[in-house]
C-alpha positions in Angstrom: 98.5 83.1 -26.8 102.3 84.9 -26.9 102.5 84.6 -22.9 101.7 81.0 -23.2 104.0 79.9 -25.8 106.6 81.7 -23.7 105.6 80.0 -20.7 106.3 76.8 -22.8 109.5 77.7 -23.6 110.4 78.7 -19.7 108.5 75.2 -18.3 111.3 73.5 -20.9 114.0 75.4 -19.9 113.3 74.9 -16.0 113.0 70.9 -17.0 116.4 70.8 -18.7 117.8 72.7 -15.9 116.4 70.5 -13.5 118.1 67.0 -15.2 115.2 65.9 -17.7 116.1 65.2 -21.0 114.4 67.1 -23.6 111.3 65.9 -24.9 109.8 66.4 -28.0 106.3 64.9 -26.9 105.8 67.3 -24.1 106.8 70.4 -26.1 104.3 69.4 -28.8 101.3 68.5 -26.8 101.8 72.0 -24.7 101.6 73.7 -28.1 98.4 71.7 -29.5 97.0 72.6 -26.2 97.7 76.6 -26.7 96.5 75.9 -29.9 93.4 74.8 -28.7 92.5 77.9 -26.4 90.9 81.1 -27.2 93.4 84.1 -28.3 92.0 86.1 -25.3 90.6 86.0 -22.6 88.8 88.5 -20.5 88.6 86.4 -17.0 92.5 87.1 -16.3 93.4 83.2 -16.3 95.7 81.5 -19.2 93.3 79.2 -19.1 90.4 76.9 -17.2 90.4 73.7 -15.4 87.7 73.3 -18.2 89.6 74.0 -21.2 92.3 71.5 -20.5 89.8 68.8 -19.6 88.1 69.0 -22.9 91.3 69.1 -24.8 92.6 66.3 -22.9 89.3 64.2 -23.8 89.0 65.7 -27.6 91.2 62.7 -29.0 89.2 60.2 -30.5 88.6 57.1 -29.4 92.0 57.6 -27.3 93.2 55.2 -24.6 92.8 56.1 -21.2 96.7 56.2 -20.4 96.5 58.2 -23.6 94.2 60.8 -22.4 95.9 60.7 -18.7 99.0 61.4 -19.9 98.2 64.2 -22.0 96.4 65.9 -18.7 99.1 65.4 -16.8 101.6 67.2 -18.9 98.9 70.1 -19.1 98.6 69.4 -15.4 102.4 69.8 -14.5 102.9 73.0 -16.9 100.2 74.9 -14.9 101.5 74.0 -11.6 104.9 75.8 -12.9 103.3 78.4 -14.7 101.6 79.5 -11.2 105.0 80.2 -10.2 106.4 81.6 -13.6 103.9 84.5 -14.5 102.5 87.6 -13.0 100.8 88.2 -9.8 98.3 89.6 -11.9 97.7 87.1 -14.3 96.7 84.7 -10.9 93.7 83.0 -9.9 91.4 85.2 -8.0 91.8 82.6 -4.6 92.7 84.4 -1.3 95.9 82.7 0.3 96.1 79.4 2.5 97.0 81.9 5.6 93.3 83.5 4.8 91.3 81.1 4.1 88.7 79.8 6.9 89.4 76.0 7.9 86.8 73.6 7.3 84.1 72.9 10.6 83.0 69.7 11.2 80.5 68.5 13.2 81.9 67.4 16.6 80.3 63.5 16.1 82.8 63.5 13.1 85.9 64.2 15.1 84.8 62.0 18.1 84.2 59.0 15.3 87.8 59.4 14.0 89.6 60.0 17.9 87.2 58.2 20.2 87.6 59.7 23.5 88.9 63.1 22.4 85.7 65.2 22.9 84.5 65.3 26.6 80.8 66.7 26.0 77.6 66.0 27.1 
């Protein structure tokens, strides 16, 4: 839970470097969130896609725009903290370069350019 809190603190520091005012609202909900999570993991992420949905959604009776808006912030402080922690510390996903591109089936890509695909 340390890294994260200091990952908090970094995320803030890159927003006020970047022009945006303080905000009280943000730092708070990123530390309810920490709060929320287990004190360690043994999986090598801060934290799951899962965990953040179900704190997002754990306010009762909250609005929509309410819950949206705390997933967002939790949304925005992971995309930074990809970029802020340890190559260690990342997601277990091989890189864009490596990945293998989609296939689709060749009636798919004649349906979207007609004319493109000269088979038989």
């Amino acid at each position: 839970m340390g890294e994260l809190l200091v990952l908090i603190s970094e995320y803030m520091a890159f927003r006020a470097a970047r022009g945006f005012q303080p905000n009280r609202k943000t730092e708070r909900l990123l530390t309810q969130f920490v709060g929320s999570l287990p004190a360690e993991r043994d999986d090598g992420l801060l934290f799951s896609q899962g965990e953040a949905l179900a704190w997002a959604h754990a306010s009762v009776g909250g609005r929509p725009a309410w819950l949206s808006a705390r997933l967002s912030t939790v949304r925005q402080f992971s995309n930074l903290s990809r970029r802020l922690r340890p190559a260690s510390r990342r997601a277990r996903n091989p890189p864009r370069s490596q990945r293998k591109p989609p296939s689709y089936p060749v009636s798919v890509l004649d349906r979207q350019h007609p004319g493109s695909y000269e088979g038989g």
